[in-house]
Biopython code that builds the backbone (N, CA, C, O; Angstrom):
import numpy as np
from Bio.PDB.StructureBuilder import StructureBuilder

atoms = [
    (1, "UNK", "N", (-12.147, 8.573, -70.696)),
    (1, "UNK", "CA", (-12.006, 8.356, -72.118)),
    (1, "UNK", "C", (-10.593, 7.842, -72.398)),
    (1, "UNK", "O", (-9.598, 8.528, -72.165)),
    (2, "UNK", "N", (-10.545, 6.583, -72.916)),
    (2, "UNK", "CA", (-9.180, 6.461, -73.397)),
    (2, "UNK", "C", (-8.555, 6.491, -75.084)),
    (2, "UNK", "O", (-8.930, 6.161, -76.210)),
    (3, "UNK", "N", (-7.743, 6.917, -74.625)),
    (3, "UNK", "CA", (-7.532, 7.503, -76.425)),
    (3, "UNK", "C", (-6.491, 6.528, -76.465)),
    (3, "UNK", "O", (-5.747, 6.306, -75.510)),
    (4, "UNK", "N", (-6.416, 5.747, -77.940)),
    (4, "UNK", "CA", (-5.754, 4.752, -78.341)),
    (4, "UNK", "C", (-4.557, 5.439, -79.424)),
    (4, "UNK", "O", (-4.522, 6.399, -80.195)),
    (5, "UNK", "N", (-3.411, 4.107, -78.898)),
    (5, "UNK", "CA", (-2.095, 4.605, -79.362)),
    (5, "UNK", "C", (-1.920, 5.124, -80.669)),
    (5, "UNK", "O", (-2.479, 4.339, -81.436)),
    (6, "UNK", "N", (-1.314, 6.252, -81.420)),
    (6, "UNK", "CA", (-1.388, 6.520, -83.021)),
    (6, "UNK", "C", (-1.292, 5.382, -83.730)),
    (6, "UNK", "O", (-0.858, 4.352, -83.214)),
    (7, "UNK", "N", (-1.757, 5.460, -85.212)),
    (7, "UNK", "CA", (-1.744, 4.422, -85.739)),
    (7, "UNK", "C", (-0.556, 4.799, -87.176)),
    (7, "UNK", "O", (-1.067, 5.432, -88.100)),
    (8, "UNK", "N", (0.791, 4.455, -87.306)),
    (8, "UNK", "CA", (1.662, 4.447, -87.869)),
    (8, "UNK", "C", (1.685, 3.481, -89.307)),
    (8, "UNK", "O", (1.282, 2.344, -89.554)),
    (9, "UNK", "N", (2.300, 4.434, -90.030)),
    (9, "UNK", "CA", (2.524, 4.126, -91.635)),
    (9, "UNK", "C", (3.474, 2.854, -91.785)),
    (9, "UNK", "O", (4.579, 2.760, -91.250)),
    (10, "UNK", "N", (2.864, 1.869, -92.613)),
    (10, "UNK", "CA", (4.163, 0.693, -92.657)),
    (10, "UNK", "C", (5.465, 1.202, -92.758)),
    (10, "UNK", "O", (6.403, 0.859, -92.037)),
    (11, "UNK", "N", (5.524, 2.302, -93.970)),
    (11, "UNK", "CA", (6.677, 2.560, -94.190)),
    (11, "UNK", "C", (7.566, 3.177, -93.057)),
    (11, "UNK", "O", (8.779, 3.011, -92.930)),
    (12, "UNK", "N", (6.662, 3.986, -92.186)),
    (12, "UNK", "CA", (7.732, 4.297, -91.328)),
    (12, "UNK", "C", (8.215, 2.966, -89.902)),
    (12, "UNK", "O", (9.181, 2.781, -89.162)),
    (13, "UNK", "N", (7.057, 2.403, -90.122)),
    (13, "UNK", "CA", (7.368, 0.973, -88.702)),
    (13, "UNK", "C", (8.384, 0.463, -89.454)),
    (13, "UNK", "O", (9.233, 0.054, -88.662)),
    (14, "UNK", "N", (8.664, 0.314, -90.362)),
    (14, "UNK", "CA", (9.573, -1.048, -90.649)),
    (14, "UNK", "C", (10.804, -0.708, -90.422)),
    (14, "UNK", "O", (11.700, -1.542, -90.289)),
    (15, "UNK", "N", (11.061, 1.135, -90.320)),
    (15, "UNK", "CA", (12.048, 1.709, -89.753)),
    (15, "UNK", "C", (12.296, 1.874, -88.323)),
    (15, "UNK", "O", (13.469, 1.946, -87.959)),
    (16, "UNK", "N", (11.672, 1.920, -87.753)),
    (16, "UNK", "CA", (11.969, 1.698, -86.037)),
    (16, "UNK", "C", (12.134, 1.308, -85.519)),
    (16, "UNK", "O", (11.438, 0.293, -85.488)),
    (17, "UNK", "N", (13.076, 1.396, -84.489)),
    (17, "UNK", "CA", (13.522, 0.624, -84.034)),
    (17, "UNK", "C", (12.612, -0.319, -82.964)),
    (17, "UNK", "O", (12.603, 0.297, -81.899)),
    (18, "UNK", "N", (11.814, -1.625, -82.831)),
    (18, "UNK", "CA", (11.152, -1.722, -82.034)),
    (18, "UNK", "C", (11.149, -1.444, -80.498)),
    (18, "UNK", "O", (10.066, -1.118, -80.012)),
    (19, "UNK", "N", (12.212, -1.533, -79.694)),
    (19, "UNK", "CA", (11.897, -1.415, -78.228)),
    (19, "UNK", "C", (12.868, -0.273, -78.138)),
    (19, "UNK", "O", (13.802, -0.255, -78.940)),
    (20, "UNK", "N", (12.729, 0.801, -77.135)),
    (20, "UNK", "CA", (13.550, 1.756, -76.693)),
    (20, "UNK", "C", (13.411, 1.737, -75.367)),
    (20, "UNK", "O", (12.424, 1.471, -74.682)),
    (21, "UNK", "N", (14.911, 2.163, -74.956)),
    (21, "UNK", "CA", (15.229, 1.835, -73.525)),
    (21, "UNK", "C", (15.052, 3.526, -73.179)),
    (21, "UNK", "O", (15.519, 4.237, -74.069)),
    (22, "UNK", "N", (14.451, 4.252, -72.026)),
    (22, "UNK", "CA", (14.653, 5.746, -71.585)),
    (22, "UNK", "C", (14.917, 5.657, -70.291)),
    (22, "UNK", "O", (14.121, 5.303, -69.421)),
    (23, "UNK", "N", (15.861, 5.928, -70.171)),
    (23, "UNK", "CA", (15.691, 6.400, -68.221)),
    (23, "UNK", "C", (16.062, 7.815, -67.783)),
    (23, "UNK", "O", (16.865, 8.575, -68.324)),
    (24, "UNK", "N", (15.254, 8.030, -66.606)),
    (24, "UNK", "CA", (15.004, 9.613, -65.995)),
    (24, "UNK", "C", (15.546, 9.266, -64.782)),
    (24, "UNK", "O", (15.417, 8.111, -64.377)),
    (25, "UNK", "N", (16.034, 9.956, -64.251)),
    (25, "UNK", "CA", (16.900, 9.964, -62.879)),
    (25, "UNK", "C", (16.182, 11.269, -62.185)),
    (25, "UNK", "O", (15.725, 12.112, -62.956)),
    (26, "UNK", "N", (16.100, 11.409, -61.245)),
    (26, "UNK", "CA", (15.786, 12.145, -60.126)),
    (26, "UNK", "C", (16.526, 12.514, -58.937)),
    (26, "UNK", "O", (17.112, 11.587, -58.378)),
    (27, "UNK", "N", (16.629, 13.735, -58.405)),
    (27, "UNK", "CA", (16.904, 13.941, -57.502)),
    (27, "UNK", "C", (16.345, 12.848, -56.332)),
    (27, "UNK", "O", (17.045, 12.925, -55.323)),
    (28, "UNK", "N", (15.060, 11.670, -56.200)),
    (28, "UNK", "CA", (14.623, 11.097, -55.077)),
    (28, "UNK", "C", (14.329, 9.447, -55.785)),
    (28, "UNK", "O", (14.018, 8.412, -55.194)),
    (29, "UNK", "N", (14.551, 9.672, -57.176)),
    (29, "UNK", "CA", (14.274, 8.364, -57.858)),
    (29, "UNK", "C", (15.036, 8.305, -59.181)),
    (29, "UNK", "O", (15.486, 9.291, -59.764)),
    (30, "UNK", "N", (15.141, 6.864, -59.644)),
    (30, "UNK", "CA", (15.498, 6.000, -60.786)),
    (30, "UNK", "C", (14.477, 5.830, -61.576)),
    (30, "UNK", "O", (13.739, 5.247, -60.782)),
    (31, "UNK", "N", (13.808, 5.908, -62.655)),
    (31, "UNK", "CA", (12.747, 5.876, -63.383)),
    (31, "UNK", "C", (13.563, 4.691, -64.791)),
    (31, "UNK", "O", (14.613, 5.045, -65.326)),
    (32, "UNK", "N", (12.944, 3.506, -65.139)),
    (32, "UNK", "CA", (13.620, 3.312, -65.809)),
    (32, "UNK", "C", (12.420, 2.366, -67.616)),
    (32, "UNK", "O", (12.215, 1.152, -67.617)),
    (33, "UNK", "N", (12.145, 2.852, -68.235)),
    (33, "UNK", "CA", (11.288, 2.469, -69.283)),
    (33, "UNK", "C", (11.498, 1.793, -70.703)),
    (33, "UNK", "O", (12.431, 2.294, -71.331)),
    (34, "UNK", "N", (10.795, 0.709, -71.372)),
    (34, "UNK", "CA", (10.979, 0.199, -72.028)),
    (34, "UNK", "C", (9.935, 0.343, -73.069)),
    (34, "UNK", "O", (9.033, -0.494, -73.028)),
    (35, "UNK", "N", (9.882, 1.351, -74.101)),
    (35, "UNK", "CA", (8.779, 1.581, -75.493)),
    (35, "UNK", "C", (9.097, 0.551, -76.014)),
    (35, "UNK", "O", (10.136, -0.093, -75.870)),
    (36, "UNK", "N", (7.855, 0.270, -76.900)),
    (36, "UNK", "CA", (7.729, -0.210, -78.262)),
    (36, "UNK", "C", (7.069, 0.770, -78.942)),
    (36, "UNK", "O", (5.890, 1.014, -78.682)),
    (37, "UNK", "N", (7.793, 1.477, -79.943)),
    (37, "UNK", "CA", (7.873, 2.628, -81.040)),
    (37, "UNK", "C", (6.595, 1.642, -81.848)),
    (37, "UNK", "O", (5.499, 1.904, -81.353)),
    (38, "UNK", "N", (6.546, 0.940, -82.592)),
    (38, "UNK", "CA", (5.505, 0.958, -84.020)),
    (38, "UNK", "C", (3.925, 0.904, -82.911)),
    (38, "UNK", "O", (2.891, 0.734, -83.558)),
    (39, "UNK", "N", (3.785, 1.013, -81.645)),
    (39, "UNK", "CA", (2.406, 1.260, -81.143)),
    (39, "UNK", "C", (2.337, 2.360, -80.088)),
    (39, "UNK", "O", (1.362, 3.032, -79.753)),
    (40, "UNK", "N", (3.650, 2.394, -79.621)),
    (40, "UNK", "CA", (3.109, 3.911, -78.940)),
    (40, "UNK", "C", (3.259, 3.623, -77.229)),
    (40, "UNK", "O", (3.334, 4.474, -76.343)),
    (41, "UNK", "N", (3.272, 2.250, -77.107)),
    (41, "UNK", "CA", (3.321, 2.065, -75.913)),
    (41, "UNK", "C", (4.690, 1.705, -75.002)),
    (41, "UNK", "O", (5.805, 1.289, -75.317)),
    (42, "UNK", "N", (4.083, 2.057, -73.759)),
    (42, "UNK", "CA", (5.343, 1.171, -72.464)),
    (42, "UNK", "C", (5.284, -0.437, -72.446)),
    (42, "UNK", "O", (4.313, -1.066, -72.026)),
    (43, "UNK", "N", (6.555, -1.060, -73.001)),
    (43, "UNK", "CA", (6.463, -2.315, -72.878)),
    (43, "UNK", "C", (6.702, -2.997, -71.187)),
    (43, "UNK", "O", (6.182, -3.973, -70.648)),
    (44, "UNK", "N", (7.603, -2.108, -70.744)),
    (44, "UNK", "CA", (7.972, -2.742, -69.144)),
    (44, "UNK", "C", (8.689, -1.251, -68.363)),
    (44, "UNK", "O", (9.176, -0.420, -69.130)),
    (45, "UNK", "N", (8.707, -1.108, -67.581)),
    (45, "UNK", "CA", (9.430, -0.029, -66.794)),
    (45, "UNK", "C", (9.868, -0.914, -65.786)),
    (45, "UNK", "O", (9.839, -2.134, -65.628)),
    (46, "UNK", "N", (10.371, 0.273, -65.010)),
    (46, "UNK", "CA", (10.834, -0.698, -63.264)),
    (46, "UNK", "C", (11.409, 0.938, -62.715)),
    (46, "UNK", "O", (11.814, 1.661, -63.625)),
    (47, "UNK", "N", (11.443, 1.436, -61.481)),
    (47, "UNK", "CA", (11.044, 2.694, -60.525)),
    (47, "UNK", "C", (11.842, 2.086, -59.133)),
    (47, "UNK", "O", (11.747, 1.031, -58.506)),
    (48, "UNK", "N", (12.260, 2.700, -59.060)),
    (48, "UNK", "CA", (13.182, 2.819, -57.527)),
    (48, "UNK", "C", (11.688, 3.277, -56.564)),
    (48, "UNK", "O", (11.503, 2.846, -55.426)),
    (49, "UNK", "N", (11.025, 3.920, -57.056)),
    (49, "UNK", "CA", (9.571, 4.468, -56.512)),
    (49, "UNK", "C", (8.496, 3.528, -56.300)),
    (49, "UNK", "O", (7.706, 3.807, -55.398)),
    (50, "UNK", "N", (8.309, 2.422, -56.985)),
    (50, "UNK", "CA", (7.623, 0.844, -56.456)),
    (50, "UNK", "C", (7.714, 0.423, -55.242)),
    (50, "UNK", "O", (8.799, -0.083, -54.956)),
    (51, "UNK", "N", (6.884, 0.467, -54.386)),
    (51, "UNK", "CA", (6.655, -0.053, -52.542)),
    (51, "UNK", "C", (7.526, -1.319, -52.535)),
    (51, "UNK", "O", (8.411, -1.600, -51.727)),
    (52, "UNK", "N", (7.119, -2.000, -53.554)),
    (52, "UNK", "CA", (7.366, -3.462, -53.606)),
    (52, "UNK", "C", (9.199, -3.499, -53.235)),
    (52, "UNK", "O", (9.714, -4.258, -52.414)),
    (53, "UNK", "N", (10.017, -2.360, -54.176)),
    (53, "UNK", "CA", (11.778, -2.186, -54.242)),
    (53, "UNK", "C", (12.115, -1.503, -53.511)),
    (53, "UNK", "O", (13.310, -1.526, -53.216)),
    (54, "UNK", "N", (11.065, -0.403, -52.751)),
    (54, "UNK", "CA", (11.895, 0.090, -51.892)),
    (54, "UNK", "C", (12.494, 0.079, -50.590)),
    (54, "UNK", "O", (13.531, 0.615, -50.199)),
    (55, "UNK", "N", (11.477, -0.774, -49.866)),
    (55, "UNK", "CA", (12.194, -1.743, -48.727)),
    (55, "UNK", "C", (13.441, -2.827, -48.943)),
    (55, "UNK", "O", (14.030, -3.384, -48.017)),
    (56, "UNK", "N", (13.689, -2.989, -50.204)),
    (56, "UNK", "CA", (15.162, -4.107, -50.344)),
    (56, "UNK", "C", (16.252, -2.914, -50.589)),
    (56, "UNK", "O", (17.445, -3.176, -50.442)),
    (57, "UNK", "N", (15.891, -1.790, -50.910)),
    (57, "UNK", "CA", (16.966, -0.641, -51.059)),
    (57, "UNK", "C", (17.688, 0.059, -50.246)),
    (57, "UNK", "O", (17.023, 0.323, -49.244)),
    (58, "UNK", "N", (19.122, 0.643, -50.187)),
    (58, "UNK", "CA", (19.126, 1.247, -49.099)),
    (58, "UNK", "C", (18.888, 2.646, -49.159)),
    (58, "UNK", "O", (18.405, 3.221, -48.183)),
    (59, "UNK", "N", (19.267, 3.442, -50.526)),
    (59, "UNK", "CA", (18.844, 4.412, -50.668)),
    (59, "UNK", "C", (18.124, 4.322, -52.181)),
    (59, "UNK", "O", (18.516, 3.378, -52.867)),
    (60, "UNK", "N", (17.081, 5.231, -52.793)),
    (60, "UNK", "CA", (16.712, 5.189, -54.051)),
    (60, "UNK", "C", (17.065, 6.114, -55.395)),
    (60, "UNK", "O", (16.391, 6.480, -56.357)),
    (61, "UNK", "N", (18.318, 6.293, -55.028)),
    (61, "UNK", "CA", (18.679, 7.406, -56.210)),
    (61, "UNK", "C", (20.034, 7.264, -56.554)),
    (61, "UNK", "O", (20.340, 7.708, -57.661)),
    (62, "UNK", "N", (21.155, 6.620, -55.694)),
    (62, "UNK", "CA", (22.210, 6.613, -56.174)),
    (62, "UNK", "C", (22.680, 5.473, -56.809)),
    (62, "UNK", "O", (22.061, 4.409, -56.778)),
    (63, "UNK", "N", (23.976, 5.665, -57.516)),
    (63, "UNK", "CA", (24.318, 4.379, -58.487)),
    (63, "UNK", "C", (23.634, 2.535, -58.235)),
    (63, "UNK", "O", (23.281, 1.667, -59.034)),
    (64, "UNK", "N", (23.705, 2.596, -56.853)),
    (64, "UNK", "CA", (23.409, 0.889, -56.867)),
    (64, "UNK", "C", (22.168, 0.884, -56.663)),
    (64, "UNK", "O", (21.936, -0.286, -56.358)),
    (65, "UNK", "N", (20.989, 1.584, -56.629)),
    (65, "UNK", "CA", (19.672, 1.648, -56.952)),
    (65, "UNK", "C", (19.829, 1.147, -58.563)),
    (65, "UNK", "O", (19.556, 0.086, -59.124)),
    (66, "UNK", "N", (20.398, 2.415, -59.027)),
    (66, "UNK", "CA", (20.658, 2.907, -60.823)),
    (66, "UNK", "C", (20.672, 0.435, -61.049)),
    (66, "UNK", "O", (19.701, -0.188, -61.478)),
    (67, "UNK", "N", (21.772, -0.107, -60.680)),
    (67, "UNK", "CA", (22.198, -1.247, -61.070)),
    (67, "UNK", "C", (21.403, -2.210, -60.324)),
    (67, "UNK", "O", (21.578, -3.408, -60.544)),
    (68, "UNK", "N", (20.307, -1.711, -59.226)),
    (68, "UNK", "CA", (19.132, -2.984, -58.715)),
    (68, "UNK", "C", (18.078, -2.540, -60.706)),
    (68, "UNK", "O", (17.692, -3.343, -61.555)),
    (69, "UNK", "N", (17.998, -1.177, -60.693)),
    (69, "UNK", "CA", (16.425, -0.947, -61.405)),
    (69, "UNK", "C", (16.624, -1.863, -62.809)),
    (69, "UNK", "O", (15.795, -2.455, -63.499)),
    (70, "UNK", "N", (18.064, -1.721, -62.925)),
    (70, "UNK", "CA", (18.655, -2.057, -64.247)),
    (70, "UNK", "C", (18.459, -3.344, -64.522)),
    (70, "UNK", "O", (18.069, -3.697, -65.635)),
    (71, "UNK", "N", (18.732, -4.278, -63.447)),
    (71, "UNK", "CA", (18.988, -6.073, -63.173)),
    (71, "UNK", "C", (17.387, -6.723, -62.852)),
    (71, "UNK", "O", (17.033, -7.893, -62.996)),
    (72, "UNK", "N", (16.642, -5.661, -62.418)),
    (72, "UNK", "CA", (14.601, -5.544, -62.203)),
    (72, "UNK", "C", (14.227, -5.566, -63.710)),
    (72, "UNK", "O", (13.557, -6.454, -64.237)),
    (73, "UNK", "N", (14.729, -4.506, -64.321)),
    (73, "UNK", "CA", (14.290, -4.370, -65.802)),
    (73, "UNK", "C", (14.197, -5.421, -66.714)),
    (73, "UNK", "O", (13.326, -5.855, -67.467)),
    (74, "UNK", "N", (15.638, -5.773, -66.352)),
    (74, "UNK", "CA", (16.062, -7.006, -67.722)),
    (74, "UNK", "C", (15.544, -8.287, -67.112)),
    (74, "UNK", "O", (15.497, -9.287, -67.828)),
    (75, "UNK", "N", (15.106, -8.353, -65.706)),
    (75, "UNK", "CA", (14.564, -9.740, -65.735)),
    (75, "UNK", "C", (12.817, -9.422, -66.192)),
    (75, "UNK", "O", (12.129, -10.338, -66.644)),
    (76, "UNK", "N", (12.476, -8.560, -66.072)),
    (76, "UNK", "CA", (11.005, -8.259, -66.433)),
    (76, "UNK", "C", (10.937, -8.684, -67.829)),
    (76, "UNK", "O", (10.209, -9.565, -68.288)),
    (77, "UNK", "N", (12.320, -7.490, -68.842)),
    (77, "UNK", "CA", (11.816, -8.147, -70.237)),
    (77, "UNK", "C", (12.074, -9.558, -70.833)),
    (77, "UNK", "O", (11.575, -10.198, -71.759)),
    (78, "UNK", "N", (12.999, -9.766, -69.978)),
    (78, "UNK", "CA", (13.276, -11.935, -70.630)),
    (78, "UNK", "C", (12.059, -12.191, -70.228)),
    (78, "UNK", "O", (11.570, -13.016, -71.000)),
    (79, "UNK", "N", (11.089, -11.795, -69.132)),
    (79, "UNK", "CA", (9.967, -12.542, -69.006)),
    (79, "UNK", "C", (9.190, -12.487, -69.700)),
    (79, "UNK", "O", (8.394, -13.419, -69.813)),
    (80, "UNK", "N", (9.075, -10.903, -70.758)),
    (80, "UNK", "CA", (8.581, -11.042, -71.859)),
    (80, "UNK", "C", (8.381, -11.338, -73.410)),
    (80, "UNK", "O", (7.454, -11.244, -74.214)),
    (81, "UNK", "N", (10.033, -11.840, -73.434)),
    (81, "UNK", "CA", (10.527, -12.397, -74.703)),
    (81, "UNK", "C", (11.053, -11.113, -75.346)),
    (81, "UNK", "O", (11.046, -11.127, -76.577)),
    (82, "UNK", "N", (11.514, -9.992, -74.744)),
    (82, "UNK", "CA", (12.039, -9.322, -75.262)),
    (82, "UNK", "C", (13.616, -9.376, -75.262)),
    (82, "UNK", "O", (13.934, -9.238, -74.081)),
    (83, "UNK", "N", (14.741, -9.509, -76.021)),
    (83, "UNK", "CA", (16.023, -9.923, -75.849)),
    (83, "UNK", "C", (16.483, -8.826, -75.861)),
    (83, "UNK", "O", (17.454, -8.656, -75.124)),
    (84, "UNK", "N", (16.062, -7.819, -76.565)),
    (84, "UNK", "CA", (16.880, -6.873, -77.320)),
    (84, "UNK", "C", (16.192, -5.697, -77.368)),
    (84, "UNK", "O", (15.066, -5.513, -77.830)),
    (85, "UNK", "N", (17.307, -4.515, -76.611)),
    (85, "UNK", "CA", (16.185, -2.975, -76.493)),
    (85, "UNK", "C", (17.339, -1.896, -77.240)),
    (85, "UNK", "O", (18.530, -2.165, -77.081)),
    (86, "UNK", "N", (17.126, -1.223, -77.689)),
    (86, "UNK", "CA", (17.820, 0.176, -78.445)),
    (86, "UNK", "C", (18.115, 1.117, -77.429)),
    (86, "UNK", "O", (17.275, 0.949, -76.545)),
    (87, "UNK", "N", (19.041, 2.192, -77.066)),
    (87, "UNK", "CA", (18.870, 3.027, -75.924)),
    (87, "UNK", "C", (19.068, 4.461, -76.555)),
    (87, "UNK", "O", (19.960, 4.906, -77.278)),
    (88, "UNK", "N", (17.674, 5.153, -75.913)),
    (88, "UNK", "CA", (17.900, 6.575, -76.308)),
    (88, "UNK", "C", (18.319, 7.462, -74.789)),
    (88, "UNK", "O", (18.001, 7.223, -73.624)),
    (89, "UNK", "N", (18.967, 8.307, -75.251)),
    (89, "UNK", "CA", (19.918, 9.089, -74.401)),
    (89, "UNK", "C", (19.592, 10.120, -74.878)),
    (89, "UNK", "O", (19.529, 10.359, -76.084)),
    (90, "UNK", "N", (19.246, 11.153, -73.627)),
    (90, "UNK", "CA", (18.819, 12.713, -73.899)),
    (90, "UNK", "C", (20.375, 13.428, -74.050)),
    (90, "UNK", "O", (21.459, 12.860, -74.183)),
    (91, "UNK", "N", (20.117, 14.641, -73.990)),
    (91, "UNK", "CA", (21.976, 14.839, -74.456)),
    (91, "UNK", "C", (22.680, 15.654, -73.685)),
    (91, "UNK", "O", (23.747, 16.237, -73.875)),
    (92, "UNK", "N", (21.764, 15.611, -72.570)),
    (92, "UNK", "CA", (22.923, 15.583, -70.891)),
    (92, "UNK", "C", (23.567, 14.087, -70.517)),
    (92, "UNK", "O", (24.568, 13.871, -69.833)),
    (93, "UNK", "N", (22.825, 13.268, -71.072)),
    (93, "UNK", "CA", (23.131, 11.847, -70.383)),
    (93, "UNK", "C", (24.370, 11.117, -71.145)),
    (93, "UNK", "O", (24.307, 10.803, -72.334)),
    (94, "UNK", "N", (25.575, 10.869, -70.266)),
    (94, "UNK", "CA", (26.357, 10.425, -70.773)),
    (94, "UNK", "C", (26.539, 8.761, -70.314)),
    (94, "UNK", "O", (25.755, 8.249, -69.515)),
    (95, "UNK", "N", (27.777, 7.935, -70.986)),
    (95, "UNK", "CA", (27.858, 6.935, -70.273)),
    (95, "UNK", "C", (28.974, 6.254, -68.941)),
    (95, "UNK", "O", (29.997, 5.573, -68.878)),
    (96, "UNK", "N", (28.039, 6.923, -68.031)),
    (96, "UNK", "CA", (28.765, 6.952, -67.010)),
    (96, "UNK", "C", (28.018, 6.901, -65.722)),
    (96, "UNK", "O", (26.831, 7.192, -65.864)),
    (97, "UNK", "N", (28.469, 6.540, -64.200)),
    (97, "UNK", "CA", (28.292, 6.771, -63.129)),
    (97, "UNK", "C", (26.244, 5.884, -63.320)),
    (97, "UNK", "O", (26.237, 4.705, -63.676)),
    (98, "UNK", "N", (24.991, 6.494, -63.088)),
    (98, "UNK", "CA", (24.121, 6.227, -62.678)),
    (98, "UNK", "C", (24.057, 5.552, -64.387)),
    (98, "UNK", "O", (24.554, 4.427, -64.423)),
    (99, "UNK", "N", (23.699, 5.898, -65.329)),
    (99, "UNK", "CA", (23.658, 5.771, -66.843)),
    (99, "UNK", "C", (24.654, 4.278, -66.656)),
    (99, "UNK", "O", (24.373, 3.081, -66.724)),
    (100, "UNK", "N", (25.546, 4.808, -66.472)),
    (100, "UNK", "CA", (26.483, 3.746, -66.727)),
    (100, "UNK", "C", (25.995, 2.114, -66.303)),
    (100, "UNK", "O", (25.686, 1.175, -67.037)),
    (101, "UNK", "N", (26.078, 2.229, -64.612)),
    (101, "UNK", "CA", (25.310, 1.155, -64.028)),
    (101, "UNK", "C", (23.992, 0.397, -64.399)),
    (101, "UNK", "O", (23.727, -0.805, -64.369)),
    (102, "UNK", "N", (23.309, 1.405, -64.731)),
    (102, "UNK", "CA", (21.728, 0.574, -64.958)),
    (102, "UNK", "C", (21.722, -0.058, -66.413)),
    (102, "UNK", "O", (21.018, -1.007, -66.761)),
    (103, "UNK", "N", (22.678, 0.671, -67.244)),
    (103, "UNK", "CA", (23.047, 0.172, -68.970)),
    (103, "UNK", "C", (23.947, -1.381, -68.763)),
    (103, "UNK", "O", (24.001, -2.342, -69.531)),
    (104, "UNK", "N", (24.507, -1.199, -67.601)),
    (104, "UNK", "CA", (25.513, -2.651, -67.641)),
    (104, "UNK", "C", (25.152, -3.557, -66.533)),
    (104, "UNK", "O", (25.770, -4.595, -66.294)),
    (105, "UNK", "N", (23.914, -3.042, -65.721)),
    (105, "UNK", "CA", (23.274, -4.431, -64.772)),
    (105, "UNK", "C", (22.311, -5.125, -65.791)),
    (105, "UNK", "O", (21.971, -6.293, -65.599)),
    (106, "UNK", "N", (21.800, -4.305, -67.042)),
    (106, "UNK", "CA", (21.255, -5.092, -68.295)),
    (106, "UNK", "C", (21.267, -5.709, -69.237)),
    (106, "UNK", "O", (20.523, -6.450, -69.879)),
    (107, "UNK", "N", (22.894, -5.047, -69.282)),
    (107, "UNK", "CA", (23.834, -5.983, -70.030)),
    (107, "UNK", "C", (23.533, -7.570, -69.204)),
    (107, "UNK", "O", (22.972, -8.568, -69.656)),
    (108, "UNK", "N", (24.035, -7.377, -68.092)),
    (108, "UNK", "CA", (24.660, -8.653, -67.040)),
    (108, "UNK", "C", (23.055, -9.395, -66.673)),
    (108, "UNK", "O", (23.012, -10.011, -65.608)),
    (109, "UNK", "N", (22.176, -9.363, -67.248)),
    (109, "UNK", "CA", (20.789, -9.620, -67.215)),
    (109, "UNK", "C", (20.254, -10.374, -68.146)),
    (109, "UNK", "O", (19.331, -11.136, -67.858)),
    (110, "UNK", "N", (20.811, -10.271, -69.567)),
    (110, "UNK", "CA", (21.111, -11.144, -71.117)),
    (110, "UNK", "C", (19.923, -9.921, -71.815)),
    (110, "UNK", "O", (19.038, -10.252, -72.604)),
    (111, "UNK", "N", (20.045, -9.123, -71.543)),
    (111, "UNK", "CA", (19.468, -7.951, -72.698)),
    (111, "UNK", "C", (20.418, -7.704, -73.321)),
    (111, "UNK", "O", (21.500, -7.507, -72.769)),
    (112, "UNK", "N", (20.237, -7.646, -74.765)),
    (112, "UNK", "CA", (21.267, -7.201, -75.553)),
    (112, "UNK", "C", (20.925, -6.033, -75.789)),
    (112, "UNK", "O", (19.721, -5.850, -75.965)),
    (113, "UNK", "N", (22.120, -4.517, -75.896)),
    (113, "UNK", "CA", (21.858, -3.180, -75.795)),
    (113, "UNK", "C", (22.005, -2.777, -77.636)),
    (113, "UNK", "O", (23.003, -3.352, -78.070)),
    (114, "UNK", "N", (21.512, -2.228, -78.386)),
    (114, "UNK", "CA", (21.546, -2.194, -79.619)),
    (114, "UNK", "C", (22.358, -0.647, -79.749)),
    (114, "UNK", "O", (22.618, -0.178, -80.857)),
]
sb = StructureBuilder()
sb.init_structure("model")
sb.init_model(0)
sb.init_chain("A")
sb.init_seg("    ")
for serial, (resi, resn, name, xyz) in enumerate(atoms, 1):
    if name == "N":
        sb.init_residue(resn, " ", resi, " ")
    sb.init_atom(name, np.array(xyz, "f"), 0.0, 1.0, " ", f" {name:<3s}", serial, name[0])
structure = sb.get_structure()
């Protein structure tokens, strides 16, 4: 059964921000995701955990994973005409070290960070 994304009030879409950037770090992985808030869905991710990245890696969890998943990401969303993502940050996550890297290999990618 698939249950379809909520269906949201104009008034509140016209407030949201459309794309949100989340990333989860792991003790064994980089998790890195791209919402679109007014439907509910994942617009693009990219995973240190993908077969496809993890043979070009040398390890999958530390900073220069963090700045491959980051530079994977932002070429995924130019492919989708997305320029521009918002970033939410849980409130352990600062900007720095793994955070730091994957926020500025996206920069260096032509995503603009809002």
């Amino acid at each position: 059964m698939v249950i379809p994304p909520p269906v949201r009030a104009e008034r509140v879409v016209k407030f949201l921000k459309p794309y949100v950037l989340r990333m989860h770090f792991t003790n064994k992985f980089v998790h890195a995701q791209v919402f679109h808030t007014p439907t509910a869905t994942v617009a693009s991710s990219a995973s240190s955990e993908e077969k496809s990245l993890r043979s070009s890696m040398q390890t999958t969890r530390d900073v220069a994973a963090a700045a491959k998943i980051g530079k994977i990401l932002g070429e995924r969303l130019l492919l989708q005409n997305i320029p521009a993502v918002s970033v939410f940050l849980k409130r352990e996550q600062r900007y720095h070290g793994k955070v730091k890297a994957l926020m500025d290999s996206l920069k260096d990618a032509g995503v603009k960070l809002l």
